[in-house]
C-alpha positions in Angstrom: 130.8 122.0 102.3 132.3 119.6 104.9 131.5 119.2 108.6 134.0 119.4 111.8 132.5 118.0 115.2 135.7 117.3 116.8 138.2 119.8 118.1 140.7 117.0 117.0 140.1 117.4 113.5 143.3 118.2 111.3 141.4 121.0 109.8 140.7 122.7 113.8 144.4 121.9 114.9 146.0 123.8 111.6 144.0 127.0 112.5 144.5 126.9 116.1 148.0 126.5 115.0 148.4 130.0 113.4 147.6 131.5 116.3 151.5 131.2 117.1 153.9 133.4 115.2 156.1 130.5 114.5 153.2 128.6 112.8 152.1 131.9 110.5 155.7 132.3 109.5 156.3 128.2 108.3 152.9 128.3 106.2 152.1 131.7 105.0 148.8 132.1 106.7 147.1 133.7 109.2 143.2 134.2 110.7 140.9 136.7 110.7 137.7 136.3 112.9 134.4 138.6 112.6 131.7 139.3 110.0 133.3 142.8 109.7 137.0 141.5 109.1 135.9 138.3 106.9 133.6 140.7 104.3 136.3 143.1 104.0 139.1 140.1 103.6 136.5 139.0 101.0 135.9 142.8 99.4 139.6 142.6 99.2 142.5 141.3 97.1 143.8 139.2 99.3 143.8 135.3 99.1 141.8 133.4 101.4 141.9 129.6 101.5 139.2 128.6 103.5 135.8 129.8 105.7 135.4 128.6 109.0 131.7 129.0 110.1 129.8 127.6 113.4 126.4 125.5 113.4 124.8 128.7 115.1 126.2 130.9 112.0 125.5 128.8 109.3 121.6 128.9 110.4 120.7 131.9 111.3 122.8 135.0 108.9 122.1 135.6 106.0 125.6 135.3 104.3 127.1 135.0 101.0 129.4 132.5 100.6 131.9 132.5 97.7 131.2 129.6 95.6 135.7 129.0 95.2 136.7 128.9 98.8 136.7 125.8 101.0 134.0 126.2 103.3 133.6 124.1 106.6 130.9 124.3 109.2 131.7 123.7 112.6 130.2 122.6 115.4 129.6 125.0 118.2 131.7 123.7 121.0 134.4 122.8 118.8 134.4 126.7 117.2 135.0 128.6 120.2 138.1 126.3 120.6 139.2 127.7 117.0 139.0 131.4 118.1 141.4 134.0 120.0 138.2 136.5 120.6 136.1 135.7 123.8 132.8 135.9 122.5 133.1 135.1 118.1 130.6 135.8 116.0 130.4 132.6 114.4 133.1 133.3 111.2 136.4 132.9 110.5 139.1 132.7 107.2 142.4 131.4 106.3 144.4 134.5 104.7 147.6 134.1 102.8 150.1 136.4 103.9 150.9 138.7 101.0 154.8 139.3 99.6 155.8 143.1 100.4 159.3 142.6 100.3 159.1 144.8 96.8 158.6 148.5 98.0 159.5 152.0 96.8 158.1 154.9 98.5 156.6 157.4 95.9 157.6 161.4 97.1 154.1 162.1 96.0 152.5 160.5 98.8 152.2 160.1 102.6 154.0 157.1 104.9 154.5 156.5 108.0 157.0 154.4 110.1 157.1 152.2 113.2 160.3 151.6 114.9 159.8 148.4 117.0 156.0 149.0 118.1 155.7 146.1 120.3 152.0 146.2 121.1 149.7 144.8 118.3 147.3 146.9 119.4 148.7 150.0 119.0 150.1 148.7 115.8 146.2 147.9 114.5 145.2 151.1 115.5 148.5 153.3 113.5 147.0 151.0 110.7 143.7 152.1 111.2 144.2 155.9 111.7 146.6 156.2 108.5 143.9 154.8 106.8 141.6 157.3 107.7 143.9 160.2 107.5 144.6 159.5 103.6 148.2 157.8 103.8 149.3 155.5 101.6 151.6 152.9 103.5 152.4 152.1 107.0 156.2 151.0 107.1 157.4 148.7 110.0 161.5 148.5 111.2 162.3 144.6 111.9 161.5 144.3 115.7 158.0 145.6 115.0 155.1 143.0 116.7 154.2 140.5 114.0 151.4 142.1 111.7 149.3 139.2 111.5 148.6 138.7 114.9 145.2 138.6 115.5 145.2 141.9 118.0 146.9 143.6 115.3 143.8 142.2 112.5 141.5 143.1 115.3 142.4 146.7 115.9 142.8 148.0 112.6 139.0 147.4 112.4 139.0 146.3 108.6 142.0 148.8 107.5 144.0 146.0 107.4 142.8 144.9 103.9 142.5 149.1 102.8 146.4 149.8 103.7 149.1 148.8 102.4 151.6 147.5 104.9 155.9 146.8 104.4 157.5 144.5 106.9 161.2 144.6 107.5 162.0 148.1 106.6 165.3 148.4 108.1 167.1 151.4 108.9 169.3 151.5 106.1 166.2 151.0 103.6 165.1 154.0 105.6 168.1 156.3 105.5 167.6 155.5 101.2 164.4 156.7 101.6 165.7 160.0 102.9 168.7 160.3 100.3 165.8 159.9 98.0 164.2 163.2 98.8 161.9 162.2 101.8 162.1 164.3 105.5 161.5 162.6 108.3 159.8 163.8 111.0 160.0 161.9 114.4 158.0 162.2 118.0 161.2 162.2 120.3 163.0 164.6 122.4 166.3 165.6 120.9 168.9 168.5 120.6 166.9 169.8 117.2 163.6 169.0 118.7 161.1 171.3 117.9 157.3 171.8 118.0 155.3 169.4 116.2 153.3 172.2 114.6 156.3 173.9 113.0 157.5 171.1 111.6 156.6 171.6 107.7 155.2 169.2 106.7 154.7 169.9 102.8 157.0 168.5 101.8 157.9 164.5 101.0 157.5 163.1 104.7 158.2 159.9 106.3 156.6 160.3 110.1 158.1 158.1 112.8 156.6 156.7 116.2 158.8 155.1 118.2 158.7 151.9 120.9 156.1 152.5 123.4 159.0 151.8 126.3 162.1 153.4 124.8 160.8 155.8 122.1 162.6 155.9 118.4 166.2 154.2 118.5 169.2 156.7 118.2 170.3 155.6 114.6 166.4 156.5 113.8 166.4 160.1 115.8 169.8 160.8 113.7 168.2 160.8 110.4 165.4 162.8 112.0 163.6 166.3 112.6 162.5 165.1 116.1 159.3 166.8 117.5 157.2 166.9 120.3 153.8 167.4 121.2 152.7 169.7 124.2 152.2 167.5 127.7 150.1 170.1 129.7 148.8 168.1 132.3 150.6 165.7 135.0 150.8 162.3 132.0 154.3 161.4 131.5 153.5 160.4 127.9 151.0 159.8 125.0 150.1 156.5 123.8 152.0 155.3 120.6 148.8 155.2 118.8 148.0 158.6 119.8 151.0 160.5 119.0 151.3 158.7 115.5 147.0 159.9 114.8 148.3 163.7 116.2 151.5 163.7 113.9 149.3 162.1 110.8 146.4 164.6 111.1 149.0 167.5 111.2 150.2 166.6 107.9 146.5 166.1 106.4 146.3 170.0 107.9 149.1 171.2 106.4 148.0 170.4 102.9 144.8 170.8 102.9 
């Protein structure tokens, strides 16, 4: 175990480092910060390089520390300065960003898409909810938010390391999806649009939520069933997040 006391170490300046895209992107990392996130990064398959943990940490939990990872404590002061959270529990890792360029949707199972979500915490929390609704990947279009942000880590509230994620899922990958005997089924308002709830959903479906501003893109609404949900009050709109959990749970209704 080696020690850091200075927020000018080399070691302190590469992790604040992947707190930009740009920096994630050129070394194939990114940070997760939390007892939570760290022990299910660690439950995981995933690769971590190192474990960050504070003076305050290191003394007083009672954690296990893998005996193969680079482990370096910190000193107080100088972890705060590593962190994006406010208030950090005293832990953080160095994940390697896992290679999902390889994907083929199976017609067996449940995915859904997200065409340009912008907000990284909606995306955390699709993440999250298709985790807990049974699905088996969460597909992102190219102008998605970056995945490994650490809003997006944050929000799916460990999912991250239970779901499997594709990045770059471009339109045309997504029209071969259809060709190959998916539906899809997307929240927008349309000339076919219908309501949510008779949309069936029984068959091989690929659901779509769209940008939180603009909604799903009209190449995407072409290839579409597009549905809506009921507004009955005065809102102008659901939350991203929300409409995806209300169009996932529909389909875990349907076939159960």
């Amino acid at each position: 175990m080696l020690e850091i006391t200075s927020s000018s170490n080399n070691k302190c300046k590469y992790v604040n480092s992947l707190s930009q895209k740009k920096s994630r992107q050129k070394y194939g990392e990114y940070t997760i910060e939390g007892i939570k996130s760290v022990s299910d990064a660690l439950n995981s398959e995933r690769e971590i390089t190192a474990l960050y943990v504070s003076d305050s940490f290191f003394e007083n939990e009672n954690f296990k520390y893998p005996k193969d990872i680079s482990l370096y404590k910190v000193q107080d002061d100088v972890f705060m300065k590593m962190c994006d959270t406010k208030a950090p529990q005293g832990i953080l890792a160095v994940v390697k960003i896992e290679d999902e360029t390889y994907f083929t949707p199976d017609t067996e199972k449940s995915y859904i898409y997200c065409d340009c979500i912008n907000d990284p915490g909606n995306l955390g929390t699709i993440i999250r909810t298709a985790d807990a609704a049974g699905f088996d990947g969460v597909l992102l279009s190219d102008g998605c938010v970056d995945l490994y942000s650490p809003k997006t880590v944050r929000s799916s509230m460990g999912s991250f390391f239970n779901m499997r994620v594709v990045t770059g899922v471009s339109y045309e990958k997504l029209s071969e999806y259809k060709n190959s005997g998916f539906q899809l089924i997307g929240g927008a308002l349309g000339d076919n649009t219908i309501d949510y709830r008779s949309a069936d959903m029984k068959k091989p479906t690929i659901i779509i939520v769209g940008n939180e501003a603009n909604g799903i893109s009209e190449d995407v609404q072409k290839m579409c069933q597009c549905v809506k949900i009921p507004i009955l009050g005065k809102a102008e709109s659901l939350n991203a997040g929300v409409a995806a959990a209300i169009l996932m749970y529909e389909l875990v209704r349907q076939r159960s």
